[in-house]
Structures are given as C-alpha cells and as structure tokens.
LOLORO-360332 format. One record per atom (N, C-alpha, C): x, y, z; atom name; residue number from 1; residue in three letters. Coordinates in steps of 0.05 Angstrom, whole numbers, plus 32768, in hexadecimal, padded with zeros to 4 digits. Layout:
<pt u="X" v="Y" w="Z" atomo="CA" num="NUM" residuo="Ala"/>
...
//
This chain:
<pt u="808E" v="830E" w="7840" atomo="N" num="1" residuo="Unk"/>
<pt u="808A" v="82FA" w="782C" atomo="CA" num="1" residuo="Unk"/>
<pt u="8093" v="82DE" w="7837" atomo="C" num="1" residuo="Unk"/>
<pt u="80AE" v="82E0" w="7845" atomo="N" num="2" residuo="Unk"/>
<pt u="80B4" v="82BE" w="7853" atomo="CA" num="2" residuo="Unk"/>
<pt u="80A6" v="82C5" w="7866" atomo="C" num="2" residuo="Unk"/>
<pt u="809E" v="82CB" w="7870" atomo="N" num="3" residuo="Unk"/>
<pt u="808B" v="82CA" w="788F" atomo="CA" num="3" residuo="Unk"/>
<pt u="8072" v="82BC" w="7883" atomo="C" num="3" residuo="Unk"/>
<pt u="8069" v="82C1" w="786A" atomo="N" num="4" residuo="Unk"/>
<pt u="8053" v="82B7" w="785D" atomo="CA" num="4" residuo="Unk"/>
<pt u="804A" v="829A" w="7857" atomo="C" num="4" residuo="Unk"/>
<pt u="8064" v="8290" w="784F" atomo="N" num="5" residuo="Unk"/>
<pt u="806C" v="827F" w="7843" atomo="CA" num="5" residuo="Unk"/>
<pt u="8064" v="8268" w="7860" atomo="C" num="5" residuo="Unk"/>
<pt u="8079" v="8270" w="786D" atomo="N" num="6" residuo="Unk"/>
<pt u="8075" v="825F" w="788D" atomo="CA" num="6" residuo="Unk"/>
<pt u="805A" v="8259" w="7898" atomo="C" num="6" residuo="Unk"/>
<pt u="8046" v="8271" w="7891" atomo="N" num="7" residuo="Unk"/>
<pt u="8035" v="8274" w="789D" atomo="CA" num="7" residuo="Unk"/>
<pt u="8020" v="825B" w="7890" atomo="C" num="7" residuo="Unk"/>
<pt u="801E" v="8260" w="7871" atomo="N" num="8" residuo="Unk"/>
<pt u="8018" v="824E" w="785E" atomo="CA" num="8" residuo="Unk"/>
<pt u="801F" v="8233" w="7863" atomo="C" num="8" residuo="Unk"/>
<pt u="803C" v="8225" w="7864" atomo="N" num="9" residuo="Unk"/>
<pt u="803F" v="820D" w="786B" atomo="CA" num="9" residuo="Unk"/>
<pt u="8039" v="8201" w="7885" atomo="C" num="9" residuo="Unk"/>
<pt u="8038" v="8215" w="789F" atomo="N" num="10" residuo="Unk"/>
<pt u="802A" v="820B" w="78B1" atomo="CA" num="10" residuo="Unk"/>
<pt u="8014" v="820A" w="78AE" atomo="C" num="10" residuo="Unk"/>
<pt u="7FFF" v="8215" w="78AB" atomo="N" num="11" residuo="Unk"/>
<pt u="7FE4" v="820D" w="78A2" atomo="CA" num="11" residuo="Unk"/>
<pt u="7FD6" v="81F2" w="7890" atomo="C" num="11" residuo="Unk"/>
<pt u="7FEF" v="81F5" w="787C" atomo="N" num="12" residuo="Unk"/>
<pt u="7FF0" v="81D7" w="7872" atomo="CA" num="12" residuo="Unk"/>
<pt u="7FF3" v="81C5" w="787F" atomo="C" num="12" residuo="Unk"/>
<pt u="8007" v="81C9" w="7895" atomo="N" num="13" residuo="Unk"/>
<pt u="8010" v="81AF" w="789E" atomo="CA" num="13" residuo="Unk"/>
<pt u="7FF7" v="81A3" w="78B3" atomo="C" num="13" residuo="Unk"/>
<pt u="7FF5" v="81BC" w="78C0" atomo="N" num="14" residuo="Unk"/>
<pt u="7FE0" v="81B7" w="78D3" atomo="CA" num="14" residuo="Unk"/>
<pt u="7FBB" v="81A9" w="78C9" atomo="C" num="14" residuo="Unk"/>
<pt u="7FB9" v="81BE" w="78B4" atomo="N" num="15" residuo="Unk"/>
<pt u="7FA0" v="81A3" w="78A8" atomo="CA" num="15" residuo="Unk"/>
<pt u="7FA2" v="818D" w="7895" atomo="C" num="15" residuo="Unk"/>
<pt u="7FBC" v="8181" w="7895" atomo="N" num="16" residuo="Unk"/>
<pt u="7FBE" v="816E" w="7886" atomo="CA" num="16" residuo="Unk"/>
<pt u="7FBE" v="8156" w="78A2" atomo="C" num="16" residuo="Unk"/>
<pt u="7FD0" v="8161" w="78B4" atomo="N" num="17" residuo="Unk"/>
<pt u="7FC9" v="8150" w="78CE" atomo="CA" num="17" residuo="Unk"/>
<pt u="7FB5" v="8149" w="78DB" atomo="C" num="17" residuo="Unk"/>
<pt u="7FA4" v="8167" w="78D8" atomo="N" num="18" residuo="Unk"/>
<pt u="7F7D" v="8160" w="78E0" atomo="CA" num="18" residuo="Unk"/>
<pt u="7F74" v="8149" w="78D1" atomo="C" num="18" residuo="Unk"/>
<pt u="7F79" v="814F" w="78B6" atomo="N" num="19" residuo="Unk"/>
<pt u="7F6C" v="8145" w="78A3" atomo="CA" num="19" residuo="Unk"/>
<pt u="7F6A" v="8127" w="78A1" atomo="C" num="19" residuo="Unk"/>
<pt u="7F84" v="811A" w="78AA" atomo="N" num="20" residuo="Unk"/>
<pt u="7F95" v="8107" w="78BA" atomo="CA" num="20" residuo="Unk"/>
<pt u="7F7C" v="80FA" w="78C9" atomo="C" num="20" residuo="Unk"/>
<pt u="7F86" v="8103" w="78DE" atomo="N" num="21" residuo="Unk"/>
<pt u="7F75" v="80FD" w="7901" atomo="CA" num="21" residuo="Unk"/>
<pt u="7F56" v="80FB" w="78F2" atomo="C" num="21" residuo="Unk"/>
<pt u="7F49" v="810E" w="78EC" atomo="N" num="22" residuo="Unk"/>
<pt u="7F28" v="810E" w="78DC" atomo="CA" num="22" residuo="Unk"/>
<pt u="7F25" v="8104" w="78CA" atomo="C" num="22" residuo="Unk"/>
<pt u="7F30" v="80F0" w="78BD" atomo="N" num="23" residuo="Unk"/>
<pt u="7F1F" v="80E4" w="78A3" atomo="CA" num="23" residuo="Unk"/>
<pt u="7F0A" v="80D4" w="78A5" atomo="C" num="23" residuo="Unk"/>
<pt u="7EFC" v="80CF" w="7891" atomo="N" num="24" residuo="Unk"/>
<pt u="7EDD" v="80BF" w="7890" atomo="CA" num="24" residuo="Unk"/>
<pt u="7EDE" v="80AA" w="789E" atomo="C" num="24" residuo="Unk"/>
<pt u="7ECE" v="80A0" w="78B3" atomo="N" num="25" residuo="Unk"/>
<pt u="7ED1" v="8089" w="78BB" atomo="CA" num="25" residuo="Unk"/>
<pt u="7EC7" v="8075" w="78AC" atomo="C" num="25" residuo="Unk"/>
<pt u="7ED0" v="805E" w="78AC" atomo="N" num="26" residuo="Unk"/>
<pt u="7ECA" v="803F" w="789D" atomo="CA" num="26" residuo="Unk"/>
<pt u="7EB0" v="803E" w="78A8" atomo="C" num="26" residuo="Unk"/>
<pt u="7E9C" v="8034" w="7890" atomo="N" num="27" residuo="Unk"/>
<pt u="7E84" v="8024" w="78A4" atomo="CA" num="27" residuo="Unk"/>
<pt u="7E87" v="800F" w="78A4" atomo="C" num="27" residuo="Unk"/>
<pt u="7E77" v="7FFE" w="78BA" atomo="N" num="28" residuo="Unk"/>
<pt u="7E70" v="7FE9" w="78C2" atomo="CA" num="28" residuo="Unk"/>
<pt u="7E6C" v="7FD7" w="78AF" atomo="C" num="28" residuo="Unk"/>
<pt u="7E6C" v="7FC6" w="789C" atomo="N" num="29" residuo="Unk"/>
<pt u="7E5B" v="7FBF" w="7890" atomo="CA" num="29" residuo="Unk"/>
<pt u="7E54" v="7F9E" w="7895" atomo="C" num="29" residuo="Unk"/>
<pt u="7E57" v="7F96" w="78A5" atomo="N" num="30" residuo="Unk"/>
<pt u="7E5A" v="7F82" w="78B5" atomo="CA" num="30" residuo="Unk"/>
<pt u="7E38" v="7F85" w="78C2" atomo="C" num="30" residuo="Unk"/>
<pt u="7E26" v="7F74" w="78C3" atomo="N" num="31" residuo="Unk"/>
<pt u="7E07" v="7F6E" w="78D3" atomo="CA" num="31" residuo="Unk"/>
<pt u="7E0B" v="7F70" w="78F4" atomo="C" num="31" residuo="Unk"/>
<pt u="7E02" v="7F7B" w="7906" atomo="N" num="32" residuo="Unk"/>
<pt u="7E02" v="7F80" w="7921" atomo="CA" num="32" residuo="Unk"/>
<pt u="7DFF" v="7F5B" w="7924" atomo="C" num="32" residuo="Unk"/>
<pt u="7E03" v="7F58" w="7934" atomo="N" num="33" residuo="Unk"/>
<pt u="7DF9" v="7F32" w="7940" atomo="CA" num="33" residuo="Unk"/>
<pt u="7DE4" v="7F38" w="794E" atomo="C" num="33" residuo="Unk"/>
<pt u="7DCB" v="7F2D" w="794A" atomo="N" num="34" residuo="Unk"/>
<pt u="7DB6" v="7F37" w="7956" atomo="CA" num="34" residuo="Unk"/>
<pt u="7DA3" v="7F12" w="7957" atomo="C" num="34" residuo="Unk"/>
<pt u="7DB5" v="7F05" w="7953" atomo="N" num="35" residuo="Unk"/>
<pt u="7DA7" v="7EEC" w="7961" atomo="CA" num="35" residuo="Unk"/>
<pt u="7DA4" v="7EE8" w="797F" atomo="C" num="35" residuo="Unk"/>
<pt u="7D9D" v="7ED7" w="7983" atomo="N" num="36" residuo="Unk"/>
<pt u="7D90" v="7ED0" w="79A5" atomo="CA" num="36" residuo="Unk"/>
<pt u="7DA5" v="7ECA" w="79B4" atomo="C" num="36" residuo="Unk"/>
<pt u="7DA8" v="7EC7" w="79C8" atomo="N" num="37" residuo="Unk"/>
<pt u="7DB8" v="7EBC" w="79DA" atomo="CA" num="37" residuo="Unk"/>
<pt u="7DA5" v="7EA7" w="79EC" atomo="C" num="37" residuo="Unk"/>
<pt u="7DA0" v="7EA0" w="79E3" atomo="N" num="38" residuo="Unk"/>
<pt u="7D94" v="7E89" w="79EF" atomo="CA" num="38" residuo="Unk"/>
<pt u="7DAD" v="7E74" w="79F3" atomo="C" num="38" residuo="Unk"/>
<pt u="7DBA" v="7E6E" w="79E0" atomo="N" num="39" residuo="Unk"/>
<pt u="7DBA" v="7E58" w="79E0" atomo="CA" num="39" residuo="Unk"/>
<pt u="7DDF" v="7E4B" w="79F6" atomo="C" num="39" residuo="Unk"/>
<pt u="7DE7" v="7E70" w="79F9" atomo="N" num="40" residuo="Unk"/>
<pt u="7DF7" v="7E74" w="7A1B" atomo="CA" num="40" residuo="Unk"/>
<pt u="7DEA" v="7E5D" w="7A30" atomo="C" num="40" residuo="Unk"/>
<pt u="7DD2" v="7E52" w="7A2F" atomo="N" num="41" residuo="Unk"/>
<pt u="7DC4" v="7E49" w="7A4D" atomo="CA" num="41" residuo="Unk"/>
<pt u="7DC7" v="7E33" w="7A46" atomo="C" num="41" residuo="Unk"/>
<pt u="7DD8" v="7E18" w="7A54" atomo="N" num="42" residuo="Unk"/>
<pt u="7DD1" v="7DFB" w="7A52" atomo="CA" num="42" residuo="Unk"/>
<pt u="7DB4" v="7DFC" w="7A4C" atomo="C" num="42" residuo="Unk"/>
<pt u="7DB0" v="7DDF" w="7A38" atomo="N" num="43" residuo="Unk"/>
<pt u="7D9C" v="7DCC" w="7A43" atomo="CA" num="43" residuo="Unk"/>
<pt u="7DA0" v="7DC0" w="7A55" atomo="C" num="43" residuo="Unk"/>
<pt u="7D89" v="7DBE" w="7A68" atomo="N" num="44" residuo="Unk"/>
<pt u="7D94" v="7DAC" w="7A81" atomo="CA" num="44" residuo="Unk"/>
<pt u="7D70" v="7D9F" w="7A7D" atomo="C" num="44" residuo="Unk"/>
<pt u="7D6B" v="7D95" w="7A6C" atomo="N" num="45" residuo="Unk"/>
<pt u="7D5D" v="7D77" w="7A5E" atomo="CA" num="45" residuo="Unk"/>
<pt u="7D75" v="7D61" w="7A6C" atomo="C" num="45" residuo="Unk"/>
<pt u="7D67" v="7D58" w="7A7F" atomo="N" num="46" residuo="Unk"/>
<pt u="7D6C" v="7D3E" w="7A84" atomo="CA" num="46" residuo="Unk"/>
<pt u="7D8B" v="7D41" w="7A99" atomo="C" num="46" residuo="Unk"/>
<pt u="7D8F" v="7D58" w="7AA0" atomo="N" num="47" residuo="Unk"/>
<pt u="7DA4" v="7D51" w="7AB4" atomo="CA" num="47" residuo="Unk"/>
<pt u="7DA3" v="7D65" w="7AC5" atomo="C" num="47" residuo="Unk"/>
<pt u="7DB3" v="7D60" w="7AD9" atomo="N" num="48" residuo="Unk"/>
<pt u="7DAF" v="7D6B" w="7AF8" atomo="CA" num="48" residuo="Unk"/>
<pt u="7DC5" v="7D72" w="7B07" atomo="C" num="48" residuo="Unk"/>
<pt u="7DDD" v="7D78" w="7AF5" atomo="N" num="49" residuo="Unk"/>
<pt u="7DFC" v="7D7C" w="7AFE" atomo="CA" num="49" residuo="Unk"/>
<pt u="7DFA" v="7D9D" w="7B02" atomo="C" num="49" residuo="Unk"/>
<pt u="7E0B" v="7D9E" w="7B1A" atomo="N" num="50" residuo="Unk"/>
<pt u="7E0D" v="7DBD" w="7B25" atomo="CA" num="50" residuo="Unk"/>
<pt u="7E1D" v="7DC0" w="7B31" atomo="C" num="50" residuo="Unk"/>
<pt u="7E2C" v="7DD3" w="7B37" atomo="N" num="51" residuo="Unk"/>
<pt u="7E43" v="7DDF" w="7B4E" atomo="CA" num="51" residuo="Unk"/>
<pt u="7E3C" v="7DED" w="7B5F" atomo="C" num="51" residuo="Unk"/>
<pt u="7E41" v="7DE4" w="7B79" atomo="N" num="52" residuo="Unk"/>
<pt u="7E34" v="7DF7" w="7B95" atomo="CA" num="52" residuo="Unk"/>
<pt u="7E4D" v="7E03" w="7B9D" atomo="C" num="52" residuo="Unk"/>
<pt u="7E4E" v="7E1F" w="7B9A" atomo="N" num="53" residuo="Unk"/>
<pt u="7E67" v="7E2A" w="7BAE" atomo="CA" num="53" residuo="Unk"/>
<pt u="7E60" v="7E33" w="7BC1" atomo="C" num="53" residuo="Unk"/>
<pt u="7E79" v="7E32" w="7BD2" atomo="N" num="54" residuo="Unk"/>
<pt u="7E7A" v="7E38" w="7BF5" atomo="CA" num="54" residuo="Unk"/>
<pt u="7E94" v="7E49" w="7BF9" atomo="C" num="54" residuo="Unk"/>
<pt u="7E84" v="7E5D" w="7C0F" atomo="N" num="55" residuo="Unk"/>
<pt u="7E9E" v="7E73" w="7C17" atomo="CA" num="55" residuo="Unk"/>
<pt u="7EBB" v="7E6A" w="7C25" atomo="C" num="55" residuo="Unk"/>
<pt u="7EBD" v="7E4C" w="7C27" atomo="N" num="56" residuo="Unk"/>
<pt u="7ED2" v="7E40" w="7C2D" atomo="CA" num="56" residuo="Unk"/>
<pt u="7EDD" v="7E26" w="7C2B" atomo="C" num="56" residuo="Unk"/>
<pt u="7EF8" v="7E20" w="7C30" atomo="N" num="57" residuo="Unk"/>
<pt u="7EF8" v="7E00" w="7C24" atomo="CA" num="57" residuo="Unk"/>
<pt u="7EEE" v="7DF1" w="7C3B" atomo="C" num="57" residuo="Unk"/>
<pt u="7EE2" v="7DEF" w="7C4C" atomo="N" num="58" residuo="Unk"/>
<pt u="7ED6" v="7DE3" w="7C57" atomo="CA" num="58" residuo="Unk"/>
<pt u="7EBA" v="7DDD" w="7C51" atomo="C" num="58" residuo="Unk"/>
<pt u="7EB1" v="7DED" w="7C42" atomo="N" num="59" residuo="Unk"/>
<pt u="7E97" v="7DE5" w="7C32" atomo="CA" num="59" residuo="Unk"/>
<pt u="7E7E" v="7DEE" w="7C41" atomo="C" num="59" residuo="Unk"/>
<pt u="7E86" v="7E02" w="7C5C" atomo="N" num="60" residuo="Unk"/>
<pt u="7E70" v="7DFD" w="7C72" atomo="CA" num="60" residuo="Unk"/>
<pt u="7E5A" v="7E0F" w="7C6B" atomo="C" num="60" residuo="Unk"/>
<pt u="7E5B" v="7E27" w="7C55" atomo="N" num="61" residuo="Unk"/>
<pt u="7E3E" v="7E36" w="7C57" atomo="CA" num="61" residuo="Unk"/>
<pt u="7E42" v="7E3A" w="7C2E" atomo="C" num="61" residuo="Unk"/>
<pt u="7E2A" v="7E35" w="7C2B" atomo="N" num="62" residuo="Unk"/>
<pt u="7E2B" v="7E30" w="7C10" atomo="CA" num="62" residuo="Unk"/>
<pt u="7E24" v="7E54" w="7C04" atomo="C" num="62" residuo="Unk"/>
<pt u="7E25" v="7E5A" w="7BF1" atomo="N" num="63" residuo="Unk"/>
<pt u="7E30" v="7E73" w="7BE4" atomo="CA" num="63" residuo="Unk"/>
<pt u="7E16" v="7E7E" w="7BCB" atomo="C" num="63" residuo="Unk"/>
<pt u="7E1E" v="7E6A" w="7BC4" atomo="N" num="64" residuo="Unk"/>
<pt u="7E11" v="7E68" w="7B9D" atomo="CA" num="64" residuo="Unk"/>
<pt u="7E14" v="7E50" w="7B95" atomo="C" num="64" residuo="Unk"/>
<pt u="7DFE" v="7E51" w="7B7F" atomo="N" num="65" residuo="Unk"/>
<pt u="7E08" v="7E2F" w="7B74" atomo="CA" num="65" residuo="Unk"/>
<pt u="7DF7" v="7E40" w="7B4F" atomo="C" num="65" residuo="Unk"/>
<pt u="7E00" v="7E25" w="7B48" atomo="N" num="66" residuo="Unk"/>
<pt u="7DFE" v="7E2F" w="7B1F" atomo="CA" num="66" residuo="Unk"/>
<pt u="7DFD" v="7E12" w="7B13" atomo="C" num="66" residuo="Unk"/>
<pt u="7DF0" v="7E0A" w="7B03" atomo="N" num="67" residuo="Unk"/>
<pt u="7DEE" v="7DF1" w="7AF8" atomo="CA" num="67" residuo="Unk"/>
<pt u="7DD6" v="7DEF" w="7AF0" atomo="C" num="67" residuo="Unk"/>
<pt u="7DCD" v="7DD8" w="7AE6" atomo="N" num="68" residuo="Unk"/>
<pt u="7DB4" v="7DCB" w="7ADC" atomo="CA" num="68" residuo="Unk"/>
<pt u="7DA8" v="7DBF" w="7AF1" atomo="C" num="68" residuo="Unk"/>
<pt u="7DAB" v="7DBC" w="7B0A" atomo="N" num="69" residuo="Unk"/>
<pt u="7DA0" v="7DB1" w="7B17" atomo="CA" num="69" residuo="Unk"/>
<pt u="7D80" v="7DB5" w="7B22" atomo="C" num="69" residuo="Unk"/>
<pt u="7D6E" v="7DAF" w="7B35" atomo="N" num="70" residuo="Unk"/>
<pt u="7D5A" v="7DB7" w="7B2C" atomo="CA" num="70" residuo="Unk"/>
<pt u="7D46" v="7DBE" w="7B1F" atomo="C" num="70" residuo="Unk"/>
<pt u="7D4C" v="7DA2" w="7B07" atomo="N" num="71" residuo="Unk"/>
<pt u="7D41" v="7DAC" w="7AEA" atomo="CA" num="71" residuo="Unk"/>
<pt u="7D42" v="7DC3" w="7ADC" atomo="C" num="71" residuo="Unk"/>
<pt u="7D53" v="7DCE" w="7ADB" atomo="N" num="72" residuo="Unk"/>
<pt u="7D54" v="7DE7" w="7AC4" atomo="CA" num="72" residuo="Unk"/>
<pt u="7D67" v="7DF9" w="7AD2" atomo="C" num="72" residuo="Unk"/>
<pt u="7D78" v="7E09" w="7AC5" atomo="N" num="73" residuo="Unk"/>
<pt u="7D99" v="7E17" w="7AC4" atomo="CA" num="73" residuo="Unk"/>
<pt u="7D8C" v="7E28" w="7AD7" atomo="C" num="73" residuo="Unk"/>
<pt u="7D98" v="7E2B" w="7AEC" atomo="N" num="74" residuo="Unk"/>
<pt u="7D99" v="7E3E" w="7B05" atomo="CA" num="74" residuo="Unk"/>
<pt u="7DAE" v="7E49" w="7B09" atomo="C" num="74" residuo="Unk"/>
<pt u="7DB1" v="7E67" w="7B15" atomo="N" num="75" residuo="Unk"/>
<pt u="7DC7" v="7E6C" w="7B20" atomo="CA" num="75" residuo="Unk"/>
<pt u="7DBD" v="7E86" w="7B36" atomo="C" num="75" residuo="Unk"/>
<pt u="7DCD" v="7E7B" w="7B49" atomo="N" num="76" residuo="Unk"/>
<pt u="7DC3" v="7E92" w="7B63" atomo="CA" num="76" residuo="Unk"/>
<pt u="7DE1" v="7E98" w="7B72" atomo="C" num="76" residuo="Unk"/>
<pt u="7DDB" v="7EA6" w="7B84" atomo="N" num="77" residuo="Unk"/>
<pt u="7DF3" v="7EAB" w="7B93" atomo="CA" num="77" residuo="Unk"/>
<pt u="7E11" v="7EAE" w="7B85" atomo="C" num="77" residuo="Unk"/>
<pt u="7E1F" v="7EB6" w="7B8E" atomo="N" num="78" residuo="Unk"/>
<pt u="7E38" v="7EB6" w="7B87" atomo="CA" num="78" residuo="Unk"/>
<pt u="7E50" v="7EA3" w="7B84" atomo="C" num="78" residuo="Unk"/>
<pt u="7E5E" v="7E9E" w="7B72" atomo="N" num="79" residuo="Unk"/>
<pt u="7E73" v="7E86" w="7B6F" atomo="CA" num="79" residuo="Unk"/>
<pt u="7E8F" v="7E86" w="7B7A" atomo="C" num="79" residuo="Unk"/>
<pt u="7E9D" v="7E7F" w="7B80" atomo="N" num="80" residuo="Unk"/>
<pt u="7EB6" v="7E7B" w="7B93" atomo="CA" num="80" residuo="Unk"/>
<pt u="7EC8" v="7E62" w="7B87" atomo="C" num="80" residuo="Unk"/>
<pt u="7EE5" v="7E6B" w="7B91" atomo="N" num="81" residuo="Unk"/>
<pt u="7EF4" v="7E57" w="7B8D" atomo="CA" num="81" residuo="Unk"/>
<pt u="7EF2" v="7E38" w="7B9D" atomo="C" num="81" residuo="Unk"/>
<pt u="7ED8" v="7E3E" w="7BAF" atomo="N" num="82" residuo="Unk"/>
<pt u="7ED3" v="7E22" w="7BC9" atomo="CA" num="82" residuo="Unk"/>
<pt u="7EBC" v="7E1C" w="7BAF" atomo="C" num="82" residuo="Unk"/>
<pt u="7EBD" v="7E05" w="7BA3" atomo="N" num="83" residuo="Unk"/>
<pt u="7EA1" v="7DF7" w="7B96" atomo="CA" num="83" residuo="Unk"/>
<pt u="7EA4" v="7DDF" w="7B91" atomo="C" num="83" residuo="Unk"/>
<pt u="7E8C" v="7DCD" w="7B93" atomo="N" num="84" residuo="Unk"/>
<pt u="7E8A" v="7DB5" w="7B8E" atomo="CA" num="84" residuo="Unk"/>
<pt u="7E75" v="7DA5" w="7B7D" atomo="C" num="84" residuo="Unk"/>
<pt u="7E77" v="7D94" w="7B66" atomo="N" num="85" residuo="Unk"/>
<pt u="7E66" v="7D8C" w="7B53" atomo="CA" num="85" residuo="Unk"/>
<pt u="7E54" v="7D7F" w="7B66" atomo="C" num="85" residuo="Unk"/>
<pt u="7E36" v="7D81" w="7B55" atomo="N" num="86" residuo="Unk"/>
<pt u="7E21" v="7D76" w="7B67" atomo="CA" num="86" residuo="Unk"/>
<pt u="7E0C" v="7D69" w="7B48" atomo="C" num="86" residuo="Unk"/>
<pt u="7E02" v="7D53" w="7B54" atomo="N" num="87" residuo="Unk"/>
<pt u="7DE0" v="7D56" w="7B43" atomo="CA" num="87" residuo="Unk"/>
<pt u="7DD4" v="7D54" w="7B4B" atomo="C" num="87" residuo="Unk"/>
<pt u="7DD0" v="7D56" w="7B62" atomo="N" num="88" residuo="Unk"/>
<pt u="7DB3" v="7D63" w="7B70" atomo="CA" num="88" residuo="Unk"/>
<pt u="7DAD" v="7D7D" w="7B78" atomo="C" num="88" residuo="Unk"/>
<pt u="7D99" v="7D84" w="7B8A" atomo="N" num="89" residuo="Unk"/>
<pt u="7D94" v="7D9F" w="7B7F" atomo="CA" num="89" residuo="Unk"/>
<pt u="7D9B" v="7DAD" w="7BA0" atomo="C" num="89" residuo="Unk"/>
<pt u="7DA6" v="7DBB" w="7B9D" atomo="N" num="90" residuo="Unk"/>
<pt u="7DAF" v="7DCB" w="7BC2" atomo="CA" num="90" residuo="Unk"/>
<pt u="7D8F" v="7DC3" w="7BD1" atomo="C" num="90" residuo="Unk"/>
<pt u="7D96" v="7DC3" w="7BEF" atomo="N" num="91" residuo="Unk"/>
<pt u="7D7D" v="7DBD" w="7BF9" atomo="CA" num="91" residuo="Unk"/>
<pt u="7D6F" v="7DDC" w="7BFB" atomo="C" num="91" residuo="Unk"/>
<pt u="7D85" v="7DF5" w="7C0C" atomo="N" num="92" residuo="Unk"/>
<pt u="7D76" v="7E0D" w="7C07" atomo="CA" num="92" residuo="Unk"/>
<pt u="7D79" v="7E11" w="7BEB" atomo="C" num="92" residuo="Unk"/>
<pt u="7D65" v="7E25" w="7BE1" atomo="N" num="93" residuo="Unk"/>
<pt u="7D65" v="7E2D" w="7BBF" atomo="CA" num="93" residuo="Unk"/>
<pt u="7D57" v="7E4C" w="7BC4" atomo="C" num="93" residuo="Unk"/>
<pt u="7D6B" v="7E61" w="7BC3" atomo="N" num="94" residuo="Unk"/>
<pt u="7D79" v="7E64" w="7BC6" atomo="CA" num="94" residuo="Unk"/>
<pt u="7D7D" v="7E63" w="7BE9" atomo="C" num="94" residuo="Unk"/>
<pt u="7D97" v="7E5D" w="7BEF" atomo="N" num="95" residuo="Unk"/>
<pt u="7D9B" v="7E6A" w="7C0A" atomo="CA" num="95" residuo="Unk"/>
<pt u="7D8F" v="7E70" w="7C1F" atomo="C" num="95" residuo="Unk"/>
<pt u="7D83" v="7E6D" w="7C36" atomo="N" num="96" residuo="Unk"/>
<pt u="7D82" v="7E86" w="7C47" atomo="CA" num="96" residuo="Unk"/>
<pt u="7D97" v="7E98" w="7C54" atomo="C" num="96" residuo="Unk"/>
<pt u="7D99" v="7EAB" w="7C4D" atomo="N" num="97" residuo="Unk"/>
<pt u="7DB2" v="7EBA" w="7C5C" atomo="CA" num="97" residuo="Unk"/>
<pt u="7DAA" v="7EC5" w="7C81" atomo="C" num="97" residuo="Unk"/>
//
C-alpha cells in the first residue's frame, strides 16, 4: 500500500513536469514582414561616391570596390580594412585577376 502511494506521486510528479516542458505553444499573431527590400540599395541618382579596397596599405592591387559610382550601386570583389573614397568609377570593373 506505501509502495503505492510512492508509485502514484511519482507519476504525478513526473507528468506534471512533462506537462510543464509541453504546453501549447503561443501563436504568432504578429504579420510575417513581407515588404520589399528594395529600398537596402542607395539611390545613386545623381552621385558617383564609392570605396575601392586594396589588399594593402599601400594601395598597390585593388580588391573590390562598392558605391554608386558608375551610375548605379555596384559591388564586386571583396572589402578590406585598406579602402579609399572615390567618385569615379575604378578603371578595371571588375578586376582582372
């Protein structure tokens, strides 16, 4: 009969702890964001500013560059702590490696 008893309150205890851990999850009720991302990309209407990076501070072999330059938001190659503002447009586009 106490062996019973034990047996009983562990069982309790144990699915009251499931029961715990598993309850209903909350929904969402919040709208997904499902607008554009457009609007991440400069306008680059009317300007020509860009950053050219280079694999060194000497500036000697250019890397990547990212800006508006070139009429319209470009980005190629890779960026680096070696970079320098520009508005004009790199002479290679991209690179030759």
């Amino acid at each position: 009969m106490q062996a019973g008893k034990y047996v009983s309150g562990a069982l309790l205890a144990v699915g009251l702890m499931l029961a715990g851990c598993g309850g209903p999850t909350v929904e969402d009720t919040e709208a997904p964001d499902l607008t554009s991302r457009e609007a991440l990309v400069p306008d680059c209407t009317g300007s020509t500013a860009g950053t050219i990076y280079y694999s060194n501070a000497a500036h000697t072999a250019m890397v990547g560059y990212m800006g508006c330059g070139c009429g319209r938001w470009t980005r190629w190659g890779q960026t680096s702590s070696y970079s320098s503002a520009t508005d004009l447009c790199p002479k290679e586009y991209p690179p030759e490696v």
